[in-house]
N, C-alpha and C positions, 0 to 999 in steps of 0.2 A: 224295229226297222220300218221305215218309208213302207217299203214292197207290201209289209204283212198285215201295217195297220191301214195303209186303204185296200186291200186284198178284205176285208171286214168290215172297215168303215162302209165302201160302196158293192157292197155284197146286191144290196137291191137294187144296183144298176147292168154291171159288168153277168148277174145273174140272168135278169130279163132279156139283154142281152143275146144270148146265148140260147136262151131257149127258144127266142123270135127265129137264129138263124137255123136251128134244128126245124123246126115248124116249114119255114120258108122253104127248105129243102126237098122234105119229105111232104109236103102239101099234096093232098090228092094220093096218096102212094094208101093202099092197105094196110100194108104191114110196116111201113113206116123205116125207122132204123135197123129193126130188124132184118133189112134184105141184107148188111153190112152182116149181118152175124152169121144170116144164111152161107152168102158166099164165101166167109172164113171156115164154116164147115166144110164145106165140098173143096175146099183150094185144101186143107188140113187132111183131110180122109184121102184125097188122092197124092198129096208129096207123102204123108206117112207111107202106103202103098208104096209106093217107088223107092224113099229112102232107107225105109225100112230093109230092104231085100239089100240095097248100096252099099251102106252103113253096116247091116249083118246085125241089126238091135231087132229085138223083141215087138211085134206092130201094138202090141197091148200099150207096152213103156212108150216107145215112141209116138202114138198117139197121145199122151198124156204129156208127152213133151213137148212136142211140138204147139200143144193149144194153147199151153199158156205162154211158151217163147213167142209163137206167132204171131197171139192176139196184142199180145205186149209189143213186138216189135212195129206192127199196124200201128198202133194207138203212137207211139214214138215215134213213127217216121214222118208217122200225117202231119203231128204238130210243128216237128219240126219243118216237116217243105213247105206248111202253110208260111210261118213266122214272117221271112220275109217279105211278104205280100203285106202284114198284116195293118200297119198304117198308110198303106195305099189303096188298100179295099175301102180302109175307113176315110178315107182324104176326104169326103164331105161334112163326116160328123165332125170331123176333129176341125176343119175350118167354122163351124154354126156354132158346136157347141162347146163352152169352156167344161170339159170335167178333165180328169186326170187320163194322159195318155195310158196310163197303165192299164186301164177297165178296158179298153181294146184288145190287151192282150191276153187278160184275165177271159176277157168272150170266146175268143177260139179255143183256148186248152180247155177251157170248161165244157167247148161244143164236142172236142175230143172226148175228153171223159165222160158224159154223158153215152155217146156210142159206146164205150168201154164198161162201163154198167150192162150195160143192154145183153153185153157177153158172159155177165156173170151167174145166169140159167145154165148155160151151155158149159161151163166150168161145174158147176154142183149136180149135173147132169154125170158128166164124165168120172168125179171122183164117186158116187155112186154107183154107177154103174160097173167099173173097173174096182168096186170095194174098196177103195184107197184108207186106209185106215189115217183116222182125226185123231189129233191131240190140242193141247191148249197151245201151241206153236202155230197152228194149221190158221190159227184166228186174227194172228200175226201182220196178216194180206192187208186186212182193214188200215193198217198203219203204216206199208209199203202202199195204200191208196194215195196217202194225204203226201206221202216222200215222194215220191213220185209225181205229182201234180206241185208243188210247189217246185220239184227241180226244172220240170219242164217250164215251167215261169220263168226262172231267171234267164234260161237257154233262151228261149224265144225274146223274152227283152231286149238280151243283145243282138242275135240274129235281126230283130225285126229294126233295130237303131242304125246298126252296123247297113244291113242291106239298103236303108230307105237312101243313108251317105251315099253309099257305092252300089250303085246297082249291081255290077259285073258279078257282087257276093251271090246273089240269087243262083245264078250257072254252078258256082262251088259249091252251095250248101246241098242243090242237087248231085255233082257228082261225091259229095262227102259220104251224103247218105247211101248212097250206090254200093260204095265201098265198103262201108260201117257193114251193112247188112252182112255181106260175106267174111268180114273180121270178127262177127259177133257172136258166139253158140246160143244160132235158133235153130235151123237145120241142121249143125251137127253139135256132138257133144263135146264139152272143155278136155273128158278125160283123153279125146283122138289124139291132142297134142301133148295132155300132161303126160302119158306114157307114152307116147313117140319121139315128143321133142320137148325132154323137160326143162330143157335151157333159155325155150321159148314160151316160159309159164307167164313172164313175162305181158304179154301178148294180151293175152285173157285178162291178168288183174289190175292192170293198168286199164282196161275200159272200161267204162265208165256204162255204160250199153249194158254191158254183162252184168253189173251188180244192181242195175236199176231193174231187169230181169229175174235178176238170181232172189231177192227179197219178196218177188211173185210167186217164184216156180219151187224152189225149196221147201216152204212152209206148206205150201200146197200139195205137191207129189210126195215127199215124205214124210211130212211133220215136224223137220227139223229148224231150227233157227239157224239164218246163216248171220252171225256176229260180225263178219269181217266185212260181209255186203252192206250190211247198215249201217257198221261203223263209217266205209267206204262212200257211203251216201249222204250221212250225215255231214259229212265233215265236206262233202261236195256241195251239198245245198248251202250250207253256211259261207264257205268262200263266192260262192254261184250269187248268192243273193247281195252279198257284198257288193263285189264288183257289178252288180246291173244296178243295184241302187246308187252307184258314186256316179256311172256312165247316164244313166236320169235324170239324177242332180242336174247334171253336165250339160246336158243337152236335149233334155226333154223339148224346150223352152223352144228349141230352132225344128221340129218336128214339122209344123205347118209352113214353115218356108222351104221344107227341103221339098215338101211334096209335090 
């Protein structure tokens, strides 16, 4: 596909990229990205504290839960509320310079994920610490790395194509995310409504949030494989990459006159 082979081809572009804009950011900072990890510890240790008691779960579990629902749902919301910004930010590269609009958007999820590395001390921290026993599953993360980063590509493709057309999407995409967060189990657990309200399972396996989550948090807090989230993934990325790459085709070409 278009998406995958300049996603490789211009690896040395869309890469430097993205490190420039980490750099730029954290310029002069000590600790750099790292303040991003700090503040998800203490925002994590104080809603465990709270929810834990709320909720009636375990602060051990629920610490372990929340870290990597959290840090997942972070890394996911950022890139998505970036998105549509994202050929608007660049509106002067893309007017000077002919490369592919795609390495624009390849720059920001990569700036994402790079912060999302940064967290993964504080994950090997945690299952040590709480003795979370490993299995060959537990290794599994590394390949919900690359799933996960490739979905969020195609999502931002559209986001960023769609919003640059219509601005007014920018206001939605923010109240989407809004809402997503509270429909999504990071602060509470799937099983509140599988045993409450199992007519409403519904709810859970239909989003899309939840298994791009559940292929993090599974492998890692249990050791088990969730089949149904991968599968659930896979088959999202495929269709996802699809439809951004015909939408590219389509209109990559009118990106510098929309802006």
């Amino acid at each position: 596909m278009i998406l995958i082979n300049i996603l490789i081809k211009n690896f040395h572009i869309w890469f430097f990229l993205s490190m420039h804009e980490v750099k730029k950011r954290y310029r002069r900072s000590i600790i750099g990205p790292f303040w991003v990890v700090l503040s998800n510890i203490i925002i994590i240790l104080i809603l465990s504290l709270i929810y834990s008691i709320i909720l009636k779960k375990n602060l051990e579990w629920y610490i372990l839960y929340l870290s990597f629902g959290f840090i997942l749902w972070q890394n996911i919301s950022s890139n998505i509320s970036e998105a549509p910004e994202t050929f608007i930010r660049s509106a002067a590269l893309i007017k000077n310079y002919r490369i592919s609009n795609y390495n624009y958007i390849f720059r920001d999820v990569c700036k994402n994920f790079i912060n999302l590395i940064h967290n993964f001390p504080y994950w090997i921290f945690i299952l040590i610490w709480f003795e979370v026993k490993i299995s060959l599953y537990t290794f599994s993360f590394i390949i919900s790395y690359f799933i996960l980063f490739l979905n969020i590509i195609w999502i931002n493709t559209i986001l960023a194509l769609v919003s640059l057309r219509f601005r007014d999407f920018n206001s939605l995409t923010s109240v989407f995310i809004q809402l997503s967060f509270f429909a999504t189990p990071v602060l509470w657990d799937a099983s509140h409504i599988l045993e409450a309200r199992p007519q409403l399972s519904w709810v859970i396996y239909l989003n899309p949030f939840y298994h791009l989550i559940e292929i993090f948090r599974q492998p890692l807090m249990q050791g088990i494989f969730p089949a149904n989230s991968f599968i659930f993934c896979i088959l999202m990325l495929f269709f996802g990459i699809t439809f951004a790459n015909y939408l590219m085709r389509k209109y990559s070409h009118r990106v510098a006159f929309w802006l």
